[in-house]
N, CA, C and O of each residue as an XYZ file, in Angstrom:
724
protein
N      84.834    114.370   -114.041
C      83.436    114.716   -114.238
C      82.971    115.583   -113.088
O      83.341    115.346   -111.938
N      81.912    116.899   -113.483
C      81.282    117.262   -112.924
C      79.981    117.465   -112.785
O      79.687    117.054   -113.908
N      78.888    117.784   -112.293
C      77.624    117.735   -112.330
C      77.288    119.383   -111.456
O      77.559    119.694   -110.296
N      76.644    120.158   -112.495
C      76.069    121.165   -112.185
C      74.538    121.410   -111.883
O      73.780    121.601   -112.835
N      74.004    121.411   -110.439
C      72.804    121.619   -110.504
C      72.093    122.994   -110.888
O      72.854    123.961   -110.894
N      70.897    123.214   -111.177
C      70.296    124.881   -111.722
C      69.351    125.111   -110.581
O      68.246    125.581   -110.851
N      69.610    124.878   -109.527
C      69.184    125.251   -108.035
C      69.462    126.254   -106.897
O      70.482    126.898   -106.650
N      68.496    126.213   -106.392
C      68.935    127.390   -104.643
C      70.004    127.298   -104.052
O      70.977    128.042   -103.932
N      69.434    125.167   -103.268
C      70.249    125.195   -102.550
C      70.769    124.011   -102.347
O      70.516    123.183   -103.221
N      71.560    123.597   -101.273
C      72.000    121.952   -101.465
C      71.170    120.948   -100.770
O      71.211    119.738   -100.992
N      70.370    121.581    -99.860
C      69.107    120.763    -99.561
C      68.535    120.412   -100.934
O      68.645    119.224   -101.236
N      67.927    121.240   -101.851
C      67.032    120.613   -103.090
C      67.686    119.919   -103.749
O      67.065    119.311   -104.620
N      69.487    119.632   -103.644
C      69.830    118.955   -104.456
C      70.294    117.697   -104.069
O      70.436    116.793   -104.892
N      70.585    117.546   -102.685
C      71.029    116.476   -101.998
C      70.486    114.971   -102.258
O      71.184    113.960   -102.328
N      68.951    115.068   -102.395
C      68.440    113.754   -102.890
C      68.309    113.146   -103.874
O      67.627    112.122   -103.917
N      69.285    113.919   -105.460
C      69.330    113.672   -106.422
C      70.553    113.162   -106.523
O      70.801    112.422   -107.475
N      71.621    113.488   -105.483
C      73.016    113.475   -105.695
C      73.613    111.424   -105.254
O      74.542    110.755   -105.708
N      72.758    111.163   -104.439
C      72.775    109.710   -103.581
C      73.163    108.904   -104.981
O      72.621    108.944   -106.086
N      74.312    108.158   -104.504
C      75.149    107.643   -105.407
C      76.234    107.791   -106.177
O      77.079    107.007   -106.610
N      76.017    109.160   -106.281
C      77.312    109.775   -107.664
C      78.358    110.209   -106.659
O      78.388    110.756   -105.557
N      79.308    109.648   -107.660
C      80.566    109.641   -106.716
C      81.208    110.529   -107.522
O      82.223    109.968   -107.935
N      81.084    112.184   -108.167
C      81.596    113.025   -108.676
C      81.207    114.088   -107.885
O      80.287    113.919   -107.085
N      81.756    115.147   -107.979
C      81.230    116.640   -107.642
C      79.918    117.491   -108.193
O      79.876    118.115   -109.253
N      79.328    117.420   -107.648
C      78.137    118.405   -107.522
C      77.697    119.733   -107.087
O      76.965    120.089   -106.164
N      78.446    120.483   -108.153
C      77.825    122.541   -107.899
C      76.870    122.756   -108.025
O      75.980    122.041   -108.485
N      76.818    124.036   -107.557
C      75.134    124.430   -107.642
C      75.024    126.169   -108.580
O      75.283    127.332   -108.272
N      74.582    125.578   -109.607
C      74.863    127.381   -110.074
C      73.457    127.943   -109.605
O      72.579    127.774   -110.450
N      73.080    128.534   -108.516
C      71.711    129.432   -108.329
C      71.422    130.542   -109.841
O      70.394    131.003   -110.336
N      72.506    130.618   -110.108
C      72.246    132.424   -111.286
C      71.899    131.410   -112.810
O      71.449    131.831   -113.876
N      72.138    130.532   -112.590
C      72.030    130.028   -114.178
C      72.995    130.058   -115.023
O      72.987    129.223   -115.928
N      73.703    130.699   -114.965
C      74.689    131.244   -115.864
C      75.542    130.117   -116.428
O      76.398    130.460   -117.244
N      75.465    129.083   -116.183
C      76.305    127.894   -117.014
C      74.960    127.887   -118.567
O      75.322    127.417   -119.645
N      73.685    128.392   -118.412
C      72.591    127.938   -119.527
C      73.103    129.520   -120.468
O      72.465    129.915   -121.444
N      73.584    129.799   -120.255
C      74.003    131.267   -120.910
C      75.384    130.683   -121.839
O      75.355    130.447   -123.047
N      76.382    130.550   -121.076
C      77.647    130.024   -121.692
C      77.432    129.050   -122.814
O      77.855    129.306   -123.941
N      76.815    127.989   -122.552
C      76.420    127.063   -123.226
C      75.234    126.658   -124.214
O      75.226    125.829   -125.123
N      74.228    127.513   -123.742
C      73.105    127.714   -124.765
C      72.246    126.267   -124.469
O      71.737    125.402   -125.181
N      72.399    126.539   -122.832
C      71.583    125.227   -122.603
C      69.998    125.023   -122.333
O      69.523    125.262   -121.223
N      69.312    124.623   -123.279
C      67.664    124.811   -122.934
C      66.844    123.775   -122.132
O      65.663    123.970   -121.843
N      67.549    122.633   -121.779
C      66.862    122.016   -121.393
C      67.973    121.026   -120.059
O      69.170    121.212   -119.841
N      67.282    120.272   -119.556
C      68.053    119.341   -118.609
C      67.162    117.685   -118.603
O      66.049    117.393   -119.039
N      68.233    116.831   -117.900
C      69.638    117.309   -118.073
C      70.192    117.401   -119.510
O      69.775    117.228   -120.655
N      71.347    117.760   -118.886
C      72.297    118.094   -120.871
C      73.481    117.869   -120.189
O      73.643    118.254   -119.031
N      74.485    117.154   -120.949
C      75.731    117.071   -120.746
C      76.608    117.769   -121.680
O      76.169    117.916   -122.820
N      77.585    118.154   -121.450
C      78.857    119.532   -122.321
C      79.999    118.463   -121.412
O      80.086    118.376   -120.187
N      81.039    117.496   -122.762
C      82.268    117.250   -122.862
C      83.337    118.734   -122.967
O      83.276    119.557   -123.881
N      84.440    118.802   -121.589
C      85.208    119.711   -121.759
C      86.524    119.294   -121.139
O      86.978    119.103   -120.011
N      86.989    119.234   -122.592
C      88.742    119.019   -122.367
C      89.445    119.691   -121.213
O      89.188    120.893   -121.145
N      90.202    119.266   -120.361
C      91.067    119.679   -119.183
C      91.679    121.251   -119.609
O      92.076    121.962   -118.687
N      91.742    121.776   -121.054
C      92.413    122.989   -121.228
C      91.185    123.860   -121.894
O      91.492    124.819   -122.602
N      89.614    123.497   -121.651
C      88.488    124.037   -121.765
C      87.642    123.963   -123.014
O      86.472    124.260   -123.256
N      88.876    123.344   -123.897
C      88.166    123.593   -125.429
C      86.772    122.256   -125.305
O      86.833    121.158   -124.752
N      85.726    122.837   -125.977
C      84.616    122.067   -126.333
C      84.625    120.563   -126.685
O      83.994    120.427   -127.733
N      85.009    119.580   -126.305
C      85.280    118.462   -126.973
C      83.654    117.703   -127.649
O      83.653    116.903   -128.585
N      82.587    118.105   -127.042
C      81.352    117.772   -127.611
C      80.521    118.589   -126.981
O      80.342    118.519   -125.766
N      79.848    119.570   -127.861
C      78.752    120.563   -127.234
C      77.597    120.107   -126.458
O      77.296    118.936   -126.227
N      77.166    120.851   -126.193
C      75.653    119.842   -125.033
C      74.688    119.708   -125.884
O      74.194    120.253   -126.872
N      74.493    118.231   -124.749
C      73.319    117.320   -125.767
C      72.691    116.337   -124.548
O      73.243    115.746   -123.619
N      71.176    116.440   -125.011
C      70.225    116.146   -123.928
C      70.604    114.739   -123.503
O      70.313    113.772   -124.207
N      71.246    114.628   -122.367
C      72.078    112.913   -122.083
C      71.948    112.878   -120.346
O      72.470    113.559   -119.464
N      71.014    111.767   -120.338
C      71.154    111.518   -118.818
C      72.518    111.027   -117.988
O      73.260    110.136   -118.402
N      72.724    111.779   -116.719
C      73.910    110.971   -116.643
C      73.743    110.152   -115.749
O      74.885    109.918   -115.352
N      73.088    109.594   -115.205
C      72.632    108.156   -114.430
C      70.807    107.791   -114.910
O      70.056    108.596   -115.462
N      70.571    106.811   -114.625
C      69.318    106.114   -114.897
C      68.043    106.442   -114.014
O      67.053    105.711   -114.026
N      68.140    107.630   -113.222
C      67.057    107.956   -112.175
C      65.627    108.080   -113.100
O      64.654    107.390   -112.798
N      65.601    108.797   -113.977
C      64.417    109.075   -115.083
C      64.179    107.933   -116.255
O      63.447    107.981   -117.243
N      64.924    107.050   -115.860
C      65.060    106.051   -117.300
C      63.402    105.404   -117.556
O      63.072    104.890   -118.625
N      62.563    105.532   -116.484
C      61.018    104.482   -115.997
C      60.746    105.558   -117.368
O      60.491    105.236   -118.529
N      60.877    106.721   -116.870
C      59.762    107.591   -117.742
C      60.053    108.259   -119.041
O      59.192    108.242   -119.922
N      61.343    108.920   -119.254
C      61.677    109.116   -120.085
C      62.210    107.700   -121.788
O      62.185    107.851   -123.009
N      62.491    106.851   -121.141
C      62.755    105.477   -121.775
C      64.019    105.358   -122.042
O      64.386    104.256   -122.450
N      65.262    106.694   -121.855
C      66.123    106.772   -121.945
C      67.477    106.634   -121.310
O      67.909    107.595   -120.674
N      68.252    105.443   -121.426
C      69.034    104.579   -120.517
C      70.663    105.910   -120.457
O      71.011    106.750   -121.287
N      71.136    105.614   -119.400
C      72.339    106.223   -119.159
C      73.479    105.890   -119.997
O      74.305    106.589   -120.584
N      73.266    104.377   -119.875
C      74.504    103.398   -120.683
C      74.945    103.855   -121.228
O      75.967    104.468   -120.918
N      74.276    103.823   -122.736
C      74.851    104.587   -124.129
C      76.239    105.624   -123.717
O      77.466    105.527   -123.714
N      75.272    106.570   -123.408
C      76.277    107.615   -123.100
C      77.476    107.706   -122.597
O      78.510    108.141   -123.103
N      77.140    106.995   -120.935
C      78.030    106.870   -120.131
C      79.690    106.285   -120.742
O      80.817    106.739   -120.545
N      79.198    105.084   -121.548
C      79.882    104.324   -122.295
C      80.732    105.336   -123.661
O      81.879    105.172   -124.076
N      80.000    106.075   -123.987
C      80.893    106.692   -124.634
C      82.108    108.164   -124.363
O      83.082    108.546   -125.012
N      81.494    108.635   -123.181
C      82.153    109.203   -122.051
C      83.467    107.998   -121.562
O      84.470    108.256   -122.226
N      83.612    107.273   -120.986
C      84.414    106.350   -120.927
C      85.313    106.182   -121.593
O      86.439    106.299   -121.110
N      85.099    105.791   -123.174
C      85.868    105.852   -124.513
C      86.568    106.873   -124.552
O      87.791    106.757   -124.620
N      85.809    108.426   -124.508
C      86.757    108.914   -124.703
C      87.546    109.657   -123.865
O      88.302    110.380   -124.514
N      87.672    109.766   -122.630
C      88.233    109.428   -121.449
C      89.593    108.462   -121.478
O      90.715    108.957   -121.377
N      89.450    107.547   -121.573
C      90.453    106.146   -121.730
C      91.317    106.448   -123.105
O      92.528    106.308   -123.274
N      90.156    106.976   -124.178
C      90.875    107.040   -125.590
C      91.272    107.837   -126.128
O      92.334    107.810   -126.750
N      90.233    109.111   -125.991
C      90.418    110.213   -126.622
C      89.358    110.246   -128.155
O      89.355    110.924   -129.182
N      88.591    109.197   -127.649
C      87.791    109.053   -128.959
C      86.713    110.019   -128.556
O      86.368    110.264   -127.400
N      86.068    110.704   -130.021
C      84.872    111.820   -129.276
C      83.989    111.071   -130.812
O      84.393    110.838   -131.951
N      82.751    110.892   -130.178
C      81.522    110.628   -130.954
C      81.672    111.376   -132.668
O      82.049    112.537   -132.825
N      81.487    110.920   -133.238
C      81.291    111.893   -134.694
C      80.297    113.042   -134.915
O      80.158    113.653   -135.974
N      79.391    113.326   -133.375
C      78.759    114.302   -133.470
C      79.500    115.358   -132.625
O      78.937    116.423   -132.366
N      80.405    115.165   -132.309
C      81.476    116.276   -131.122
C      81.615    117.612   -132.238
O      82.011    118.707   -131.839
N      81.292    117.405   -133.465
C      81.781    119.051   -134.179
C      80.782    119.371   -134.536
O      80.817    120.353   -135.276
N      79.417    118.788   -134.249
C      78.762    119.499   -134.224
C      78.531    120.830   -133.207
O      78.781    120.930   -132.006
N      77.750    122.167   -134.487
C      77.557    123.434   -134.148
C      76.494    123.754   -133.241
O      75.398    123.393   -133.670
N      76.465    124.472   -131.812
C      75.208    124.472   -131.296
C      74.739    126.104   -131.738
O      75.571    127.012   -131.748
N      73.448    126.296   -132.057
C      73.634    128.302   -132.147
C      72.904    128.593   -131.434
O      71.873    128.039   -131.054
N      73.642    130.042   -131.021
C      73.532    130.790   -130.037
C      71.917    130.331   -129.522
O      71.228    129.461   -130.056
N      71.525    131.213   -128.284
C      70.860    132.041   -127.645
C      70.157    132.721   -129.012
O      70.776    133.344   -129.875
N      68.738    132.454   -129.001
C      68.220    134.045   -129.743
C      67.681    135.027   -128.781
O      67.466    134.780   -127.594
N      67.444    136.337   -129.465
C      67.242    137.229   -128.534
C      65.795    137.030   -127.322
O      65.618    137.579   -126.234
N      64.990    136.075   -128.028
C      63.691    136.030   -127.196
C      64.442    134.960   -125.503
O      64.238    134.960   -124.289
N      65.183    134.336   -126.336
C      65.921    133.223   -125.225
C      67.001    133.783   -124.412
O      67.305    133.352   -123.300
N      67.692    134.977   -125.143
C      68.747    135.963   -124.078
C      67.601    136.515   -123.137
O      67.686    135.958   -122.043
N      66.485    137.485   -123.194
C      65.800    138.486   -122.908
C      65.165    137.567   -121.953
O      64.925    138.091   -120.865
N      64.778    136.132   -122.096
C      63.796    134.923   -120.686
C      64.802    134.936   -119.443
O      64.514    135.112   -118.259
N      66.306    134.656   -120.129
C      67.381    134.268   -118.916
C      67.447    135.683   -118.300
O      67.436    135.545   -117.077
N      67.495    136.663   -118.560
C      67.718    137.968   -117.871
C      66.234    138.350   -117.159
O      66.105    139.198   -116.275
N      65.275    137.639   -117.665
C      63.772    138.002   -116.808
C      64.527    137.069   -115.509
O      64.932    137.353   -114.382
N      64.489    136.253   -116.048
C      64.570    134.816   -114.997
C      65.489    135.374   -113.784
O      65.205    135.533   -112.597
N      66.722    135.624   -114.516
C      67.849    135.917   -113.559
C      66.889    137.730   -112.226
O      66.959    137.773   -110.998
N      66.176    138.825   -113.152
C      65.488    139.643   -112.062
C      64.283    138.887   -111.173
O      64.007    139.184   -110.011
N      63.746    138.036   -111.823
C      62.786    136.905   -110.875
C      63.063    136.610   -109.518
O      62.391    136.763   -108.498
N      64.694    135.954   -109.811
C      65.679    135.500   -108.637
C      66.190    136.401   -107.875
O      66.486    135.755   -106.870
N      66.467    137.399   -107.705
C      66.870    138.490   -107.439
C      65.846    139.690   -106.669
O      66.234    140.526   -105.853
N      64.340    139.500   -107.214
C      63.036    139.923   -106.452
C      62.889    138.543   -105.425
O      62.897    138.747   -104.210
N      62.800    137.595   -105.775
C      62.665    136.145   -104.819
C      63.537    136.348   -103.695
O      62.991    136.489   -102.601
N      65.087    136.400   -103.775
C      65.548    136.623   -102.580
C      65.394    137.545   -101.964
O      65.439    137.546   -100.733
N      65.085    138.963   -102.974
C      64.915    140.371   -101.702
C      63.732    140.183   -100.961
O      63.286    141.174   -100.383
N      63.094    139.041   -100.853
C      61.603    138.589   -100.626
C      60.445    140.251   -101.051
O      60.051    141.280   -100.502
N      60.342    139.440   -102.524
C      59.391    140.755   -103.196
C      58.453    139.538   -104.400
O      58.301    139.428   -105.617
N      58.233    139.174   -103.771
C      56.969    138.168   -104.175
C      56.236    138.706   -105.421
O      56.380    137.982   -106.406
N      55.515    139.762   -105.597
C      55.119    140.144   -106.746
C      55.590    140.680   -107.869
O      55.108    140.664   -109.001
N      56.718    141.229   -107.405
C      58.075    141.662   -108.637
C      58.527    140.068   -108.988
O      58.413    139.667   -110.146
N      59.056    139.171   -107.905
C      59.391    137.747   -108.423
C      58.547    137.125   -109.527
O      59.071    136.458   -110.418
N      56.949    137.395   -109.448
C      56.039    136.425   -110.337
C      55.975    137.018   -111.703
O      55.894    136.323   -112.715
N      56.025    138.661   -111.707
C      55.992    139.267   -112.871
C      57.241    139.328   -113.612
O      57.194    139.720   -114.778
N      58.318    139.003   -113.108
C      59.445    138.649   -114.286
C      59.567    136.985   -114.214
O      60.432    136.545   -114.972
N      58.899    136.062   -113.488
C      58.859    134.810   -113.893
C      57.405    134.916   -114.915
O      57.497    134.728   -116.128
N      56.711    135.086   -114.565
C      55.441    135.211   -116.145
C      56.290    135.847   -117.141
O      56.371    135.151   -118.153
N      56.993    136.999   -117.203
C      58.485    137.636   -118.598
C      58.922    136.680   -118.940
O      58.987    136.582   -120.166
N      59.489    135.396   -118.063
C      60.362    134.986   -118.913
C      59.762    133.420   -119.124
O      60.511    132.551   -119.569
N      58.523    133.156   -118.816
C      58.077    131.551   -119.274
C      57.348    132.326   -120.367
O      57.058    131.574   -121.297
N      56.832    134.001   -120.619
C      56.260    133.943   -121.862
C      57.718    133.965   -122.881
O      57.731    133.260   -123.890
N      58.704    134.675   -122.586
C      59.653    134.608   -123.888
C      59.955    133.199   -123.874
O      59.159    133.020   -124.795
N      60.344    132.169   -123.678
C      60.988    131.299   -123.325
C      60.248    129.646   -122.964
O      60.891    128.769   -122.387
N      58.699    129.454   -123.465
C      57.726    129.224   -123.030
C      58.370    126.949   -122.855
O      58.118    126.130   -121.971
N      59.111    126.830   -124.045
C      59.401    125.629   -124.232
C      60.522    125.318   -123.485
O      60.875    124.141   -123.553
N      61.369    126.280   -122.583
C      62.732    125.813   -122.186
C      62.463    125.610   -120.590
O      62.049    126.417   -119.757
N      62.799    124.407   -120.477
C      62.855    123.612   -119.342
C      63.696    124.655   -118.439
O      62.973    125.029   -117.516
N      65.373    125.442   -118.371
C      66.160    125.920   -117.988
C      65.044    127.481   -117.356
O      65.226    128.280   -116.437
N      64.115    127.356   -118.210
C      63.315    128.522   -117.671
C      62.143    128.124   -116.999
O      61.929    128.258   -115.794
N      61.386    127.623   -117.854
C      59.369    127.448   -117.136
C      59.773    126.552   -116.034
O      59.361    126.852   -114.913
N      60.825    125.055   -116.223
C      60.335    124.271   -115.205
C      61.339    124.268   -114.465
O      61.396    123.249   -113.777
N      62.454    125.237   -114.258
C      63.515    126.064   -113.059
C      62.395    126.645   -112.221
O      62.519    126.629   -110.997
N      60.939    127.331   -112.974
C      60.538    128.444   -112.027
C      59.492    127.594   -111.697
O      58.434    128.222   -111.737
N      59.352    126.525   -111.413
C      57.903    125.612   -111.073
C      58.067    125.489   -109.188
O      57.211    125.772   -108.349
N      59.362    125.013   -108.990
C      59.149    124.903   -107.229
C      59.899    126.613   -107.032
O      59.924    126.872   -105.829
N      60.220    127.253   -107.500
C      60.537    128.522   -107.197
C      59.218    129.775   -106.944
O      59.349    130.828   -106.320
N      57.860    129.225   -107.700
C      56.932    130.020   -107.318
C      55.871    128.855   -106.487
O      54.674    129.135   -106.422
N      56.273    127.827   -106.000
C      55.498    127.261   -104.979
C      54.760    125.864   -105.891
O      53.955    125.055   -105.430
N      55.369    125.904   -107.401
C      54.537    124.568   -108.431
C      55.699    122.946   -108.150
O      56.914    122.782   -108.038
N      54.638    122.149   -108.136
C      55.483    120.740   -108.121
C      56.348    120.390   -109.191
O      55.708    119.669   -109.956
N      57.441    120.556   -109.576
C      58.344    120.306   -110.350
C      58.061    118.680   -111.116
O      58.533    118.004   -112.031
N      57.494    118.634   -110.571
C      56.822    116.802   -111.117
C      55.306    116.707   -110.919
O      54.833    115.614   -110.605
N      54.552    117.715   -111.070
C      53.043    117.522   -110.961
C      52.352    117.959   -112.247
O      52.703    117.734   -113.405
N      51.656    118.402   -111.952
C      50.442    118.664   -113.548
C      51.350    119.827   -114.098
O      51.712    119.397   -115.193
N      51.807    120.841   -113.954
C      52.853    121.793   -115.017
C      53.477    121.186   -115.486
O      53.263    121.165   -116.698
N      54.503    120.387   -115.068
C      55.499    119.366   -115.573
C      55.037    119.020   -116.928
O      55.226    119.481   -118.054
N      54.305    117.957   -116.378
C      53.584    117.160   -117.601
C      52.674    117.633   -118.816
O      52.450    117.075   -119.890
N      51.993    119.444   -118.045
C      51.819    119.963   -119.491
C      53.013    120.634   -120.003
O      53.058    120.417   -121.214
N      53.699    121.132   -119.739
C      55.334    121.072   -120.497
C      55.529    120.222   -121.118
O      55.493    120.344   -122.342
N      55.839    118.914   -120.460
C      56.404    117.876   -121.116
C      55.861    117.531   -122.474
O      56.557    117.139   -123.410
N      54.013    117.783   -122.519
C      53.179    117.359   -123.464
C      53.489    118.578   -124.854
O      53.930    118.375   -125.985
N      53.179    119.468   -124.383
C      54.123    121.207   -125.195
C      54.949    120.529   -125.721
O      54.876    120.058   -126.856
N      55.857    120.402   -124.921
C      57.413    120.123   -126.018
C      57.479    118.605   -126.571
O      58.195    118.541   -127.570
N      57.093    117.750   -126.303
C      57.107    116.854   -127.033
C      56.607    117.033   -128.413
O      57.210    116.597   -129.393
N      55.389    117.744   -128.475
C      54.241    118.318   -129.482
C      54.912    118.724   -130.355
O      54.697    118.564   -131.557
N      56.175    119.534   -129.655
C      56.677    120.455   -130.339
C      57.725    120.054   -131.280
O      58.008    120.723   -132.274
N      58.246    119.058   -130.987
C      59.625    118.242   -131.704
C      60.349    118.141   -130.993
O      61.408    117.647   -131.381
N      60.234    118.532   -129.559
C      61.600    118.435   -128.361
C      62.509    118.975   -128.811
O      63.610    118.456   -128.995
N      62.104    120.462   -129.142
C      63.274    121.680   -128.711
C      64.435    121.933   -128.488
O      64.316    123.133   -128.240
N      65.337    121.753   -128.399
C      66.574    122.139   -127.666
C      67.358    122.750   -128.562
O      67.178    122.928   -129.767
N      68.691    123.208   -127.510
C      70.015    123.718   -128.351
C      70.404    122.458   -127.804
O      69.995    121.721   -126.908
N      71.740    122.455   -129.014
C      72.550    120.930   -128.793
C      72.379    120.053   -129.926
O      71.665    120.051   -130.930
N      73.380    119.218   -129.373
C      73.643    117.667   -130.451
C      72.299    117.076   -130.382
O      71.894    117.153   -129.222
N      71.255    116.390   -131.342
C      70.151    116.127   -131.137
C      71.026    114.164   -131.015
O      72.045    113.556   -131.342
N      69.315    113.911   -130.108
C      69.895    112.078   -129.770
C      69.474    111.808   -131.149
O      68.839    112.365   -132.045
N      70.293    110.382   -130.867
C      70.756    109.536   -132.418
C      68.904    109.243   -132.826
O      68.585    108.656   -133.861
């Protein structure tokens, strides 16, 4: 197992990591939400040792840190990660199809990705005007609006959050991926 954070740096990620006894990357560019067609976090993607897809991503906590609020326990999952690990057993939703990226959701990650790219050349107003590009294409995806919440100075857990959270709930909870049972 690995665990990919969608962060700067390893300071922002260090206090999430306490406990897990796996590896923890840090993709700054995003580019694992591109490959995978990942809209939201966390999301877990099963991948066989020779790369093939063994279960596409699907919104699955992988420890219990969010369980107070979200209501959603690690167990389940974890437990079936395990299985098929030990067994080789993969859930009956593993063939399920995720589809693509649409173009409004290619066109947010490429705002997002010049956002990051004005942010480090420290260009502050080029940074905000392709982060406003890509929370308008992209308005429901966590991988975008609430990546750019402590990146333009917003609490990643304060009042944006939670009107997101309220958005997409509204919305049917969005995602690409295996939907939960």
């Amino acid at each position: 197992m690995i665990a990919v954070a969608l962060d700067e740096s390893t300071e922002e990620v260090r206090g999430y990591t306490e406990g897990i006894t796996y590896p923890v990357l840090i993709d700054r560019d995003r580019v694992i939400t591109e490959l995978y067609a990942i809209s939201n976090v966390p999301t877990v993607v099963w991948i066989e040792a020779d790369g093939t897809i063994a279960r596409p991503n699907a919104a699955e906590p992988g420890t219990d840190m969010f369980v107070d609020f979200t209501g959603v326990s690690a167990t389940p999952h974890m437990d079936a990660v395990r299985a098929w690990v030990h067994t080789g057993v993969i859930p009956d939703d593993g063939a399920t199809s995720v589809e693509d990226l649409n173009p409004a959701e290619v066109q947010a990650r490429l705002a997002f990705r010049l956002a990051l790219h004005h942010r480090r050349a420290d260009n502050p107003v080029r940074a905000e005007h392709w982060f406003d590009k890509a929370v308008k294409l992209a308005p429901l995806d966590f991988t975008i609006r609430r990546a750019a919440m402590p990146l333009r100075g917003d609490d990643p857990f304060g009042a944006s959050f939670f009107e997101l959270w309220e958005e997409w709930q509204s919305a049917g909870r969005p995602f690409h991926g295996v939907a939960r049972g």
